[in-house]
Structure formats: C-alpha cells, structure tokens
C-alpha positions as CSV (number, residue, x, y, z in Angstrom):
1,X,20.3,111.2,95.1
2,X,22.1,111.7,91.9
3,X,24.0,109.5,89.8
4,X,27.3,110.6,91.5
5,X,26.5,110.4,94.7
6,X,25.1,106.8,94.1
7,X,28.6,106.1,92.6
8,X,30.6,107.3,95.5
9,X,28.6,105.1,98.0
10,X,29.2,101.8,95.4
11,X,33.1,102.7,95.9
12,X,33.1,103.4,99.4
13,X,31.1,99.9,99.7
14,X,33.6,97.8,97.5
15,X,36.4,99.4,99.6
16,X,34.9,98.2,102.8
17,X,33.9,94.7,101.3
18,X,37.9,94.7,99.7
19,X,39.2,95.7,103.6
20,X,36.5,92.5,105.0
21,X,38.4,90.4,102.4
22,X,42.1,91.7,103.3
23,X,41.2,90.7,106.6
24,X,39.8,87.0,105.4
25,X,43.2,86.7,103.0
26,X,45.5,87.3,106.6
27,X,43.6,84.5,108.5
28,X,43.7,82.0,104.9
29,X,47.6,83.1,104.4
30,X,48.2,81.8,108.5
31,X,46.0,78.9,108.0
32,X,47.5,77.5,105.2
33,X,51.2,78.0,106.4
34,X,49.6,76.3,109.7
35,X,48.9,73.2,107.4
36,X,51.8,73.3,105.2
37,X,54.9,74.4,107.7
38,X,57.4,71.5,108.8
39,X,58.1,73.9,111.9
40,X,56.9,71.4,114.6
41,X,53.8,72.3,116.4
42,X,52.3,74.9,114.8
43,X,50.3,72.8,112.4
44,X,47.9,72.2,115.3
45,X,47.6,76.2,115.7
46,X,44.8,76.2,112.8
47,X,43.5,73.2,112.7
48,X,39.9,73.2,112.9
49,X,39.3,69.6,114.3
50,X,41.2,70.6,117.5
51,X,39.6,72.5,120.8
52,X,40.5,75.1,121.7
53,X,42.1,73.7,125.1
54,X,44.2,71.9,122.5
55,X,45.5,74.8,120.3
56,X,46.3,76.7,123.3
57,X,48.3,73.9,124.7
58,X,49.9,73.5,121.6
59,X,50.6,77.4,121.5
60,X,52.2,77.4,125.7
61,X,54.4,74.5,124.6
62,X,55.7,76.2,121.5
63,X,56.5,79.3,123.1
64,X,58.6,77.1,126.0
65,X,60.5,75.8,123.7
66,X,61.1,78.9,121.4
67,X,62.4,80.2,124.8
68,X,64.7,77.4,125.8
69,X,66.0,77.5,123.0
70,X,66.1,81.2,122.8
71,X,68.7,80.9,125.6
72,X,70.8,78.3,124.5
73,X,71.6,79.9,121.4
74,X,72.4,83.2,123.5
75,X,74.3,81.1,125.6
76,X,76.1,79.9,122.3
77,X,76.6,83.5,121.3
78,X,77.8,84.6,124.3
79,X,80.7,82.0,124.5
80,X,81.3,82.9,120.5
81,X,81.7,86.7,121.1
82,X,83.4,86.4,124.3
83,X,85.9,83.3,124.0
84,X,86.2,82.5,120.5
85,X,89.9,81.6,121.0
86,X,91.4,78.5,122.6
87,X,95.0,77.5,123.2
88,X,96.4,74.5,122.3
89,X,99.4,72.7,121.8
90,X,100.8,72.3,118.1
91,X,100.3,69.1,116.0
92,X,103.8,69.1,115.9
93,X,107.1,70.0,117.4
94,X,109.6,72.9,116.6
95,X,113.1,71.8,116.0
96,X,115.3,74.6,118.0
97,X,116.8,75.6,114.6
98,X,113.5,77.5,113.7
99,X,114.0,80.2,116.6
100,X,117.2,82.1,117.4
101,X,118.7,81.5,120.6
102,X,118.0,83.6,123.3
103,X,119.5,87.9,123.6
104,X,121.3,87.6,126.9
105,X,122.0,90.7,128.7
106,X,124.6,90.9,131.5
107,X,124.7,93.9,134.5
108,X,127.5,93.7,137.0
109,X,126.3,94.2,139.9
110,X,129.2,96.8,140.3
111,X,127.9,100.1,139.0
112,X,131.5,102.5,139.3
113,X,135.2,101.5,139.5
114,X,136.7,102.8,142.3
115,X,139.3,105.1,140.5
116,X,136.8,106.9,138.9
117,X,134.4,107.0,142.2
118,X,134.2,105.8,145.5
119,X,130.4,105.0,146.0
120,X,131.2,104.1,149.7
121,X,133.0,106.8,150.7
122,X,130.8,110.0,149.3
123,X,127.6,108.0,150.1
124,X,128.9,109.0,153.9
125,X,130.3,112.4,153.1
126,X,126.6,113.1,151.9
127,X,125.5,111.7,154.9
128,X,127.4,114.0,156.8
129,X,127.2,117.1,154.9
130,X,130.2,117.5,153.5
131,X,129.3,118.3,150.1
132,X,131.2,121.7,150.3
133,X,134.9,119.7,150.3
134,X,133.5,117.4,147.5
135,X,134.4,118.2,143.5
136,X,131.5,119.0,141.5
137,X,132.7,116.0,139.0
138,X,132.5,113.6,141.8
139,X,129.2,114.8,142.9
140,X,127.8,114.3,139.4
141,X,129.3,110.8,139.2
142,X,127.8,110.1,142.4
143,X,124.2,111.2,141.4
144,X,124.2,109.4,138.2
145,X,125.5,106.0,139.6
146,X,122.8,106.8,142.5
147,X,119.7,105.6,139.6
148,X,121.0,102.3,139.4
149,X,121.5,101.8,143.3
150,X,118.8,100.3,145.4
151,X,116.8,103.4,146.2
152,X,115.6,103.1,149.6
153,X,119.4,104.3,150.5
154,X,119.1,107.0,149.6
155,X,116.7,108.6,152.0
156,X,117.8,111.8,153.4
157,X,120.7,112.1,151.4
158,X,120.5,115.3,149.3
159,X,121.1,115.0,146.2
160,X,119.5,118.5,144.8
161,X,118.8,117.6,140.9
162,X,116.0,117.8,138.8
163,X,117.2,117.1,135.5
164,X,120.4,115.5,134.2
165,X,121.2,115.0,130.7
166,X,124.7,114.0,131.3
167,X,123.3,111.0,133.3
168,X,124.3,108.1,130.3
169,X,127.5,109.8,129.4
170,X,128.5,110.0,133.7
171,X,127.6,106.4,133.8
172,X,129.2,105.0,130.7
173,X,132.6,106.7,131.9
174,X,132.6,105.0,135.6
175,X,131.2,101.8,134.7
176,X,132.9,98.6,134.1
177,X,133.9,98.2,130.5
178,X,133.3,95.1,128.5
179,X,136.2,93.6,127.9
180,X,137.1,93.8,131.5
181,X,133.9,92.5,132.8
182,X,133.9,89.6,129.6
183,X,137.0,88.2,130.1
184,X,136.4,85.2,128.0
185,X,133.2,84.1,125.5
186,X,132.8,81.1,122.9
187,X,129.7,80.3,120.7
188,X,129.3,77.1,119.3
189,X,132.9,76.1,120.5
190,X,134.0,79.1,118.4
191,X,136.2,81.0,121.0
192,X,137.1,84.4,120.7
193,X,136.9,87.8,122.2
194,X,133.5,89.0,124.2
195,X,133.8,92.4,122.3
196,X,133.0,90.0,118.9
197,X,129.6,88.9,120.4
198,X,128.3,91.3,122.8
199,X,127.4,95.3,122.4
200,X,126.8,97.8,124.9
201,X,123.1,98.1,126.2
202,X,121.3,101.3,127.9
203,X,118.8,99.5,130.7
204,X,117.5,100.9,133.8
205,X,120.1,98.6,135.8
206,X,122.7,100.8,134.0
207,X,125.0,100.1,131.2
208,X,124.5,96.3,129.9
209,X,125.9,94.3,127.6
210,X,123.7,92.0,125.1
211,X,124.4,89.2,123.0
212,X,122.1,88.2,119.6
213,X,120.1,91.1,120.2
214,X,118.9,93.3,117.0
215,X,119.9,96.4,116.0
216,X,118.8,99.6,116.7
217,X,117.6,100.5,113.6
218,X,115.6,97.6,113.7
219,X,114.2,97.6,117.2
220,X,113.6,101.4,117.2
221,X,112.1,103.9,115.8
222,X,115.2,106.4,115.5
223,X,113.2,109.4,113.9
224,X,111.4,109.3,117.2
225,X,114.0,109.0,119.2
226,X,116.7,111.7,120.4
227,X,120.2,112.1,119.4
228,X,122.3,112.7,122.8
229,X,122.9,108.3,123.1
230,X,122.3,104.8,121.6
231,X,120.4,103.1,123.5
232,X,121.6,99.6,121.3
233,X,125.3,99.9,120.1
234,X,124.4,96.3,118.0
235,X,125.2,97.1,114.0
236,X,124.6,93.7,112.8
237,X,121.1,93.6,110.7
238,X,118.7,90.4,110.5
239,X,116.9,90.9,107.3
240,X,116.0,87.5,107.2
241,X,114.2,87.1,110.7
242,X,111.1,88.8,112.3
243,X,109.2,87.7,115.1
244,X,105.9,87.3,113.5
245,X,107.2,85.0,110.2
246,X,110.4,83.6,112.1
247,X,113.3,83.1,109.7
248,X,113.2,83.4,105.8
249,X,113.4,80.2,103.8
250,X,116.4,79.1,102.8
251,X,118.2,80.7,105.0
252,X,121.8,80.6,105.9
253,X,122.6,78.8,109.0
254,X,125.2,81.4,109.7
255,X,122.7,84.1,109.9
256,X,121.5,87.0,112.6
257,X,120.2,86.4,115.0
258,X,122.5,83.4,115.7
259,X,120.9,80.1,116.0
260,X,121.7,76.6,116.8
261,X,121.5,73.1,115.2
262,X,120.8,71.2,118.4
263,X,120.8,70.7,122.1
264,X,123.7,70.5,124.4
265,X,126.6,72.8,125.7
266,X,128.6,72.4,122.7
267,X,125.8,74.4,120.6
268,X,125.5,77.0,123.6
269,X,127.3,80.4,124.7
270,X,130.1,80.1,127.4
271,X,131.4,82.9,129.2
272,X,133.8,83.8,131.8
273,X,132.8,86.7,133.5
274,X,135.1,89.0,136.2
275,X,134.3,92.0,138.6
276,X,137.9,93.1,140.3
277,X,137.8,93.0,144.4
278,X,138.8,96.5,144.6
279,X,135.7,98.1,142.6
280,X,133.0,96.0,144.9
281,X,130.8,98.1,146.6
282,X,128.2,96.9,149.3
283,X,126.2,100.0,149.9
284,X,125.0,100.3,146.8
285,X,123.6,97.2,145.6
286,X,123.2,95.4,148.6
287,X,125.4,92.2,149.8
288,X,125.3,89.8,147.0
289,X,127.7,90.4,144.0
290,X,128.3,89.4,141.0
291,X,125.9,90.0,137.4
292,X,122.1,89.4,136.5
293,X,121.5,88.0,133.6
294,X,118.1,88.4,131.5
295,X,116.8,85.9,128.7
296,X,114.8,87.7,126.0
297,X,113.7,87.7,122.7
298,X,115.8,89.2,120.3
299,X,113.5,92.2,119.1
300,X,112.5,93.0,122.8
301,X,114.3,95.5,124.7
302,X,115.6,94.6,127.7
303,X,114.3,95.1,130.9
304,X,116.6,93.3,133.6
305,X,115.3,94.7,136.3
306,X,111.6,92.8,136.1
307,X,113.1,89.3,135.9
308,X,116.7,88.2,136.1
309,X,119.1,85.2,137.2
310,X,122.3,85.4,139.8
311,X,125.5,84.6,138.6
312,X,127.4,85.3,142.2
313,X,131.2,85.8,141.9
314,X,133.0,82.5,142.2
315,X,130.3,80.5,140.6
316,X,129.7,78.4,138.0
317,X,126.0,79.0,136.7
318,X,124.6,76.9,133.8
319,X,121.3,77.7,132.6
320,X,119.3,74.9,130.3
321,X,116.9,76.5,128.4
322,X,113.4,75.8,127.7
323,X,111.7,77.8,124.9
324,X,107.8,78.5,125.3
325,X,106.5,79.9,121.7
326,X,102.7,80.8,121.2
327,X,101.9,80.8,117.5
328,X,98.4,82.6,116.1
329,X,96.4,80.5,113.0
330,X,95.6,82.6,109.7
331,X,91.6,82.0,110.7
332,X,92.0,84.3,113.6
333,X,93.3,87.5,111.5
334,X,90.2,88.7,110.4
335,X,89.3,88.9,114.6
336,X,89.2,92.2,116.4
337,X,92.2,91.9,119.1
338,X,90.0,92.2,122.3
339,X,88.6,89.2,120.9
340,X,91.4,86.8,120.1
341,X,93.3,88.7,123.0
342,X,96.8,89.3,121.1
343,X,98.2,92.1,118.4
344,X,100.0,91.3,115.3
345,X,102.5,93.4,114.8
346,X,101.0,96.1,111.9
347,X,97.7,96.4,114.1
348,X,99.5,98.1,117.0
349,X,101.5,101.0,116.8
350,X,104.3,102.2,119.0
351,X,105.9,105.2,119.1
352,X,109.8,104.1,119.8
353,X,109.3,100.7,118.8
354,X,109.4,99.4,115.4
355,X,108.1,96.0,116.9
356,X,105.7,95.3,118.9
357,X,105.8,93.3,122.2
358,X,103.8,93.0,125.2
359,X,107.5,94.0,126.6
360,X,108.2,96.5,124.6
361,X,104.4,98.6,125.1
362,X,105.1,98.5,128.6
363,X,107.9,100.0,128.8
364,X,106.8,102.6,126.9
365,X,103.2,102.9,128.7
366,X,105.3,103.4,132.1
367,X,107.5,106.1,130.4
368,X,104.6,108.0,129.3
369,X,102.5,107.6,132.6
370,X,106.8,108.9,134.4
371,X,106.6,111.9,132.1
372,X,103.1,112.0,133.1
373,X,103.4,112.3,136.3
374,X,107.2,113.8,137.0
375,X,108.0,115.8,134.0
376,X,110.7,113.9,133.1
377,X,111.9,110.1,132.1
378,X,114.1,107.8,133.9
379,X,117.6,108.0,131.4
380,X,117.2,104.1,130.3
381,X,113.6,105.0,129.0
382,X,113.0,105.9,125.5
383,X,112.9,109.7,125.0
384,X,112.4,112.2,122.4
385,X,114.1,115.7,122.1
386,X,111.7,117.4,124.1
387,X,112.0,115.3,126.7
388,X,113.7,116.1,130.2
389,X,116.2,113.0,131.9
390,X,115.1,113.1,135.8
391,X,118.0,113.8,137.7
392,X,118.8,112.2,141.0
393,X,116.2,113.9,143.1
394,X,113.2,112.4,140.8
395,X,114.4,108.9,141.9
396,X,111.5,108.3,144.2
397,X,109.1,110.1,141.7
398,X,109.9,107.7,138.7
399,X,109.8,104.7,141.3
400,X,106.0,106.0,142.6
401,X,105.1,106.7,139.4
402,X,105.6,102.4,138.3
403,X,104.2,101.3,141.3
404,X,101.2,103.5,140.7
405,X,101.1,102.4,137.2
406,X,100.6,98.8,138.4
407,X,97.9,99.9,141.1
408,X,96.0,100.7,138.1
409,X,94.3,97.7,137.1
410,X,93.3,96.8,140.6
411,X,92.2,100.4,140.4
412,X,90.5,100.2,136.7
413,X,88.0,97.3,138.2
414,X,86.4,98.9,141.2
415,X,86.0,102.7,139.5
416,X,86.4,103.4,135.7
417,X,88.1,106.8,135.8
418,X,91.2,104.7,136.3
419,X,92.1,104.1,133.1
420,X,95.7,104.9,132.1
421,X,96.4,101.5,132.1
422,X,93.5,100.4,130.4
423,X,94.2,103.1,127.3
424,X,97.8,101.4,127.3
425,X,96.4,98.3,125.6
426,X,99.1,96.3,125.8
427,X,98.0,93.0,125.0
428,X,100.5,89.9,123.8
429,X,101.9,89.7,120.9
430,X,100.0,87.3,118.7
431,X,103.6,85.6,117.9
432,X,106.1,85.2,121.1
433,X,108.6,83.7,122.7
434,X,109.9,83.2,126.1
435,X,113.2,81.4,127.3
436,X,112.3,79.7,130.8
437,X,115.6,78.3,132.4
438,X,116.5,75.0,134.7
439,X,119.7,76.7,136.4
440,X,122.0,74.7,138.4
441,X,125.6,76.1,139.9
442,X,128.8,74.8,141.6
443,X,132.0,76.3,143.2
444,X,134.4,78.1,140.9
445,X,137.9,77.5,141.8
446,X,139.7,79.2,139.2
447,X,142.6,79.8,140.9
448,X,143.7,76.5,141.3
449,X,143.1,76.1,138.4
450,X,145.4,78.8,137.4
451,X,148.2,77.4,139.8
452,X,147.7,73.8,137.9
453,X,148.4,75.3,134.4
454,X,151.2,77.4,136.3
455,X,150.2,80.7,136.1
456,X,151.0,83.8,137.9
457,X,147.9,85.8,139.4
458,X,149.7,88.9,139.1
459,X,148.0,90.4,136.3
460,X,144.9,88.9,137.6
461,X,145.4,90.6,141.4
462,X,142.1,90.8,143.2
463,X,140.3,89.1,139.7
464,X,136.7,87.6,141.0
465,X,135.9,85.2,138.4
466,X,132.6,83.7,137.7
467,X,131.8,81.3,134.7
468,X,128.1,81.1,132.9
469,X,126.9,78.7,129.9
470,X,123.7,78.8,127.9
471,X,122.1,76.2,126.0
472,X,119.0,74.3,124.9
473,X,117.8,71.2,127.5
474,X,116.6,69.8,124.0
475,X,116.7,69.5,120.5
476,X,112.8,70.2,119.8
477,X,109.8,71.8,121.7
478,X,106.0,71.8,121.5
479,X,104.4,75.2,120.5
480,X,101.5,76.4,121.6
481,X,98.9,77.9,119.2
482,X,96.2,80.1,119.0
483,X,92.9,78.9,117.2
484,X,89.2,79.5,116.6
485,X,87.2,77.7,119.6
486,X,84.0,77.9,117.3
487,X,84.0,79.7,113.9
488,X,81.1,80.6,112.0
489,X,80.7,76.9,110.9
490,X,80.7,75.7,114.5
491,X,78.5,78.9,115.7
492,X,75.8,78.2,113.0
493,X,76.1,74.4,113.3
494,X,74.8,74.5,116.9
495,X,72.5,77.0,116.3
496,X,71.0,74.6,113.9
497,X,70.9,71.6,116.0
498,X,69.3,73.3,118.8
499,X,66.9,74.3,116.6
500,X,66.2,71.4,115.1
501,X,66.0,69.5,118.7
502,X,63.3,72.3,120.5
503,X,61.3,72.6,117.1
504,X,62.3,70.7,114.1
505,X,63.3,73.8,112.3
506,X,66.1,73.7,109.4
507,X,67.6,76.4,106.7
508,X,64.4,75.3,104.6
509,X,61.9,75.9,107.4
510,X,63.5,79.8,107.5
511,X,62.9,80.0,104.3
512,X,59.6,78.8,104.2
513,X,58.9,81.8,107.0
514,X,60.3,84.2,104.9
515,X,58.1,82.9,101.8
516,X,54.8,82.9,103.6
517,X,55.7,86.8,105.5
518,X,56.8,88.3,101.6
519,X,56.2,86.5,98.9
520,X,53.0,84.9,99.2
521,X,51.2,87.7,100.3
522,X,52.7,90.1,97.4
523,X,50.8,87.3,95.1
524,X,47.6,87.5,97.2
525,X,47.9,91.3,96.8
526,X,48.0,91.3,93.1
527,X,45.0,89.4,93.3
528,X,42.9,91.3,95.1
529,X,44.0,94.5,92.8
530,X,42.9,92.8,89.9
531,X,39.7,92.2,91.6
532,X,39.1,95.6,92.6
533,X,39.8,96.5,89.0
534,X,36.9,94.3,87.9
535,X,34.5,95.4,90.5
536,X,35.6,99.1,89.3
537,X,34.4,98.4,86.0
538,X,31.6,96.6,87.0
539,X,30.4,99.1,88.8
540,X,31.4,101.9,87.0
541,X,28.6,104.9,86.8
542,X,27.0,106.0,83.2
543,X,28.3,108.8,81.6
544,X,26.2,112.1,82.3
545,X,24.9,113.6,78.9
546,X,23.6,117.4,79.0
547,X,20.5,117.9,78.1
548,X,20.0,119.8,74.9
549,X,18.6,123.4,75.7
C-alpha cells in the first residue's frame, strides 16, 4: 500500500470518527437544553438519575398538555379571525345637534289627477277591450301610472310595451304637483311655503318629494348616470357634512343638511298635506289613501316602498323620532371588511353612487340583477345611456326579478353557484344612521276648524286634509360603536397565559428554543471544523520526493 492510499484511509477514518462525534454533539446539545430549559417538564427528559418508566411519563404528560393547549390557543384564534369585532354602546351620549335631522320623503298615494287621466275608467276599458276608441296619449298615461299601481291588478290587462323612455316625463305631467299636495310646511316654527323645503324625488312609488336630502351631485355619480331626468331636483350643497366624519367643526348652525338644537315639536318639521276628493282612485292603490312617508339618511336614496308610515287623509300623524347611529373606532381600519363586517366609504365602490350605504348597494345590486335578467330597468332605478326603461309589460319581470334576488341568499347556503347576491357585497356602512319612529295619530277636523276662523271652503271644494309633524323624542341619544373584541395585545396576552399555565413557557423560554435549535449548534460547528483542521494536519501524509535517476 502506498503512501497515498494510506492517506486516503486516515481521512476517510477521521471523517467517520468526525460523523460518531456529530452524532455525540446532537445528544450533548439536547441534554444540556434538558438541564438548562425553564420549559416545565422537559428537564426530566435527560436526566440520567430517572428510569425510564419516569422519562416516558414525563414525555406522555408533556405532549397532553402541548395538545390542550394546542387547542385552546386555536380556539383563541379562531374567535380572533372570525369575530374580532364587538358592539357596544358609546361612553357617552350624542347631543341631536351632531346629526342632521332626518330626509323625509312624501308619496301620495294618488298617482294621476283625474283631468289629466282617469285610472278607473280606462283600467275597465282595458278590461274590455276597448283600446281601439282610446287616444294613444291616454294609453301612454295609463301604462306609465300602471308601474306605480299595485301590480297584481293588472293581470290580463294588455298593456303591449317593452320599453318606455317617456315613462318619468308621462308621470311627472299627471301627477300631483307639490304645492298642491304641500299645502302648508314650517321648520323650526319658521313657516313658509313647502316649495322652500322640499324638491321633487324620482322613487319607484313614483314622483316624491324629499325634505333635507343632498343633492344630486353629491349623492350620484352624474358622469355615470344618463341625461333624459334628475332623479334629485335638490340644488342646495352640504360641504360641511358627510356621513362618515358627520359635520365640520365649527360649523354654522344654519347649515345643510338642516339640523336641530333640541327635542320637542317646536325644533321639528310640520306639514299640512292635501290630496283633492276628485283625483282619488281605489283601483289603483288599493282602499287606504292618503301619503307614505320614509325616514332616511340624508345621503341615502330613497326607497319608500321597503319601509314606510301612513299618514291617512283626515289624520293627524306625529312621528317622535329616535335616532340609532353605529360608529366604527380608528383600531378597526387596518381590518379587512369581512372581518369587521362593515365598508368605509373609499373601500367600496359604486357605480351611481358617490356614497356608499348598505341602501344605496342594494338598490343598485337589484338594478343590475333587473337588467340582468329583463333587459331593461325599472324607470326609478339608476341607469346609464345604454340602458332600456321597461315599459309596462316588464312589470311582472322587474317584480320576479327582486323577489328572486332575495331567494338568493337562502339559495347561496344550500348550493354555491347561487352567488349574485353574494358578489353584491353589500355589507353596512361602517358609519350609519337610522330614524326609528313612536307614531301616534288623532282625527283631523279641519273643517271646523275652518268654519271657526270663518272661512269659506270654496276654494278648498273636495280638499282632504291631513297634518304630519316630525321631531326628536329627546335631546341626546346613546351610540353604538364598533370596536376590537381582542386585538393583537389581547390575542398574544392569552396565548401567553395559556402557555404559561399548560407548561410554564414565556417570551424568554421561545427564545431560549430558538437559541439551542440555531445558535448554539452554529458554535458547536465551528468547533468541530477547527478540530478537523487539526486532525488534517496531524495527519497530514509526507511529501513524495522522486527518486534521482
């Protein structure tokens, strides 16, 4: 065997003797964290004065408890991914003064004067086909005013229209205009004409009128929007006022939206409302007459179909008003919104809408899901230029296509194709506002009244007067507010204590882990290089000389 060959063996044997003392390092490294870690229990893992009975005892119970508390703290996380957000009430209450009073819309429940159409008498012409004697501009009228009649009338009746973009214009002309249906309105014991406090709303009851409500401009997104109507004739702006920050400090207490200082029915909105005997008309919206009126937020659209009070003719109605706001803490902006279940108004976008509501996104999900499904949108819903109005004939399609809208959730649970709904995602409005009303009413008798002040009724002949007031039950209200359940803090403070209760471990004891799994075996390493470099030389072969020839 030559020098080279004995060389090569002397390496091959160090290696082996360098892989028997890796091996030996491993088990000292474990040992001595054994003896050293303040992790309960496993100190007893290496210790050589125990049995083996003992170490494996030691070993089962230290693996029971890693798993208990294993689950806890998935329990923990679970509850801190899933429900991170509580609601509670506000340390303190909100004086009135810091929201605006409620946008009240009013519909009369009387869709047409009679001198411009007789809903009565060409519903039963229809009915028995005499729609060859009939003008062609009383037909139109008639299927315009037939979208904001109860539709289960008109069954059978053939109305033979797909589209009709003349359906606002129709409508606006026949209805009842607002200083005849306002006859009387004072704010804040400020008295003066209905025309200086109310504007002309589009909503799917028809044409409405609002009070406090924002502009178009504001509300809308115009660009988006077509050109043939307005849906909001409101001009006033309310720079000072959104419904995420509220109002602007130092604001003006004459601002817009229009506010109050305080409770009562001095600081609310009176009005004397009037549909004339002669224009009623029971076949279109059924036996009670008279006006709905929807509470809202000022930058929601209105919607007055989905919830509404009665004023009935001859009544007095007075609504006390209850405000419900739900505020959202800073600490929960940095949350995705499936987690702290609401939107803030830049994370959501809407197409029509400048602001967003829960309101407001479904009204635009069902118009989507109508010209979905029809081809065409109902004339109150928001619209672009390419975008058909369904004419009287689409009445039951639009009506299907909500209802189905609504089936979708129930439908979204049991098989996940159903999504439409679901891809709406139309979750609160991380700041909002709701008006809930205490109503009570009484018996109207304005004409004595009338005859008392000595009067004559002859300007007023067949006048049905009702009489409505608005105003805050109180002065100040509690708000509700959004807020972290557990943060981070509370998350890794519980994680800690279970910890420290199943086995003892802290911040330190991590550390220590990560110390004897890096660290300390780098140093170990470097040690046994620097052996092997000594052994190297040690055994390092003797140079071959040639042998002179």
């Amino acid at each position: 065997m030559d020098s080279r060959s004995v060389s090569n063996f002397e390496l091959k044997a160090i290696n082996a003797w360098d892989k028997r003392n890796f091996t030996r390092g491993i088990k000292s490294l474990f040992l001595e964290y054994c003896s050293n870690s303040s992790v309960h229990g496993v100190k007893y893992f290496g210790c050589k004065r125990r049995t083996l009975f003992e170490k494996i005892w030691w070993i089962a119970t230290f693996l029971l408890s890693v798993y208990g508390c294993g689950r806890l703290i998935h329990n923990i996380y679970r509850k801190w991914d899933q429900t991170p957000v509580i609601v509670s009430f506000a340390e303190k209450s909100t004086p009135v003064w810091q929201i605006p009073f409620p946008a009240i819309t009013i519909c009369p429940e009387t869709k047409a004067r009679s001198e411009y159409l007789n809903f009565t008498q060409v519903y039963f012409q229809m009915n028995n086909t005499y729609r060859e004697d009939m003008a062609n501009e009383t037909y139109d009228r008639f299927r315009a005013v037939a979208q904001v009649c109860d539709a289960h009338i008109l069954n059978g009746v053939n109305l033979n229209q797909t589209t009709d973009p003349n359906c606002v214009d129709l409508l606006r002309n026949v209805s009842m205009p607002l200083e005849s249906a306002l006859y009387y309105c004072k704010w804040r014991n400020d008295a003066g004409f209905c025309s200086d406090f109310f504007t002309e709303t589009i909503t799917e009851e028809g044409i409405c009128f609002t009070f406090n409500s924002q502009s178009a401009g504001e509300m809308l997104r115009l660009d988006e929007l077509h050109t043939d109507y307005e849906y909001i004739s409101e001009k006033r702006q309310s720079p000072l006022w959104t419904l995420e920050y509220g109002y602007a400090e130092n604001t003006d207490l004459d601002t817009y939206p229009v506010r109050v200082l305080g409770a009562g029915a001095r600081a609310g909105l009176n009005v004397l409302l009037n549909l004339y005997e002669r224009d009623t008309d029971f076949i279109c919206r059924g036996p009670v007459q008279g006006f709905k009126i929807l509470l809202h937020t000022s930058s929601e659209y209105p919607q007055v179909s989905k919830q509404y009070y009665r004023v009935p003719l001859h009544q007095e109605v007075i609504i006390s008003v209850k405000p419900q706001m739900i505020t959202t803490s800073d600490g929960l902006r940095d949350y995705t919104p499936e987690r702290r279940q609401c939107f803030f108004n830049h994370e959501r976008h809407l197409k029509y809408f400048k602001v967003y509501t829960q309101q407001n996104c479904e009204l635009e999900c069902i118009t989507n899901y109508t010209l979905h499904q029809c081809g065409c949108v109902k004339f109150s819903m928001p619209r672009d230029d390419r975008t058909e109005v369904c004419g009287a004939s689409k009445i039951q399609c639009y009506n299907d296509a909500e209802d189905e809208l609504l089936e979708e959730d129930v439908k979204y649970i049991v098989d996940k194709s159903h999504d439409y709904r679901a891809k709406c995602n139309c979750l609160p409005a991380c700041t909002s506002v709701q008006y809930d009303a205490e109503i009570s009413q009484a018996d109207l008798d304005w004409k004595s009244m009338f005859a008392a002040y000595r009067q004559s009724l002859g300007e007023h002949e067949g006048a049905q007067f009702a009489r409505l007031t608005i105003y805050f039950k109180e002065a100040q209200f509690i708000t509700s507010k959004r807020s972290e359940l557990y943060g981070v803090t509370d998350f890794l403070a519980n994680c800690g204590g279970l910890l420290g209760l199943f086995m003892g471990v802290s911040l330190l004891s991590l550390a220590e882990l990560i110390y004897f799994c890096s660290i300390r075996p780098f140093t170990i390493l470097r040690a046994y290089r620097a052996k092997r470099r000594e052994s190297n030389v040690f055994f390092e072969p003797p140079p071959i000389i040639e042998k002179a020839k």
